[in-house]
C-alpha positions in Angstrom: -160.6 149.3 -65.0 -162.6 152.8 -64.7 -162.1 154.2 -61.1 -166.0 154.8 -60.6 -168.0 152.9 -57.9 -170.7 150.9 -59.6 -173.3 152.0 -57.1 -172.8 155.8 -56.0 -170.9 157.2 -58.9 -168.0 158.1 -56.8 -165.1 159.2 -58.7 -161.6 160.2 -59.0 -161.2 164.0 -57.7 -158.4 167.0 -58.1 -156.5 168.8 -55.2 -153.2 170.0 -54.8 -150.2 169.3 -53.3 -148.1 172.3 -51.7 -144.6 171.7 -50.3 -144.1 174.2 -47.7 -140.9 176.2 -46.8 -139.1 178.3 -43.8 -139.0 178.0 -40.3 -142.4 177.8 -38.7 -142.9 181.0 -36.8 -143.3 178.4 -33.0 -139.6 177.6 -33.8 -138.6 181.4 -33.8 -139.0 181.8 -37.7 -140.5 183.6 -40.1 -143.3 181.3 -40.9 -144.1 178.7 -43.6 -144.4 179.8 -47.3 -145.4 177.7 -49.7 -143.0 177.0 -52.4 -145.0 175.0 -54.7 -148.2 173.3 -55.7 -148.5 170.1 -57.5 -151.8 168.6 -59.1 -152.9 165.4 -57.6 -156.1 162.6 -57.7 -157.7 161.5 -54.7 -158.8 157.9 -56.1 -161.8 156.4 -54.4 -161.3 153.0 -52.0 -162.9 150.8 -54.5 -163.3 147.1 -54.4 -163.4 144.6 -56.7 -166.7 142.8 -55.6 -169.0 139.5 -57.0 -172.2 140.7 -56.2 -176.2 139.7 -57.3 -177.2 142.6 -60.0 -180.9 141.8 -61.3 -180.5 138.3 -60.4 -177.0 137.4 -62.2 -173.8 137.0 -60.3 -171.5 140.4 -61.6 -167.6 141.3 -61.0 -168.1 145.0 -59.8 -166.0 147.6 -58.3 -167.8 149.1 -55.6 -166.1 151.8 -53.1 -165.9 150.7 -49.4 -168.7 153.1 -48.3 -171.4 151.2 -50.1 -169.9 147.6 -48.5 -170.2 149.2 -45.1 -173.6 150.5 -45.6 -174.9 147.2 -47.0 -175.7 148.7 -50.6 -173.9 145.4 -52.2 -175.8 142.4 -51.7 -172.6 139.8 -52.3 -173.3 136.5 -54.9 
């Protein structure tokens, strides 16, 4: 299953983790550091939806926004 909305092209996208460290400097410390970063995905809301594409009843995945705004007309 590809993680792409059908309709929008919304896709998978890369962040970061960071795990902080230390005494925040409200508590009297030195403040946070961070320690280390790990690479992450941010995967799209997508929805396996039956919906009308030129006519014929399809099996899409479509991400939530396009539902909401009424992009998908359903079969």
């Amino acid at each position: 299953m590809r993680k792409v909305c059908y309709i929008c092209d919304k896709k998978p996208s890369a962040g970061k983790v960071m795990t902080r460290k230390g005494q925040y400097k409200a508590k009297g410390g030195t403040g946070s550091k961070v320690s280390r970063r790990t690479n992450r995905l941010f995967l799209p809301n997508l929805q396996k939806v039956k919906a009308k594409i030129n006519g014929r009843p399809m099996s899409i995945n479509v991400c939530t926004k396009c539902i909401k705004a009424g992009k998908v007309t359903k079969a």
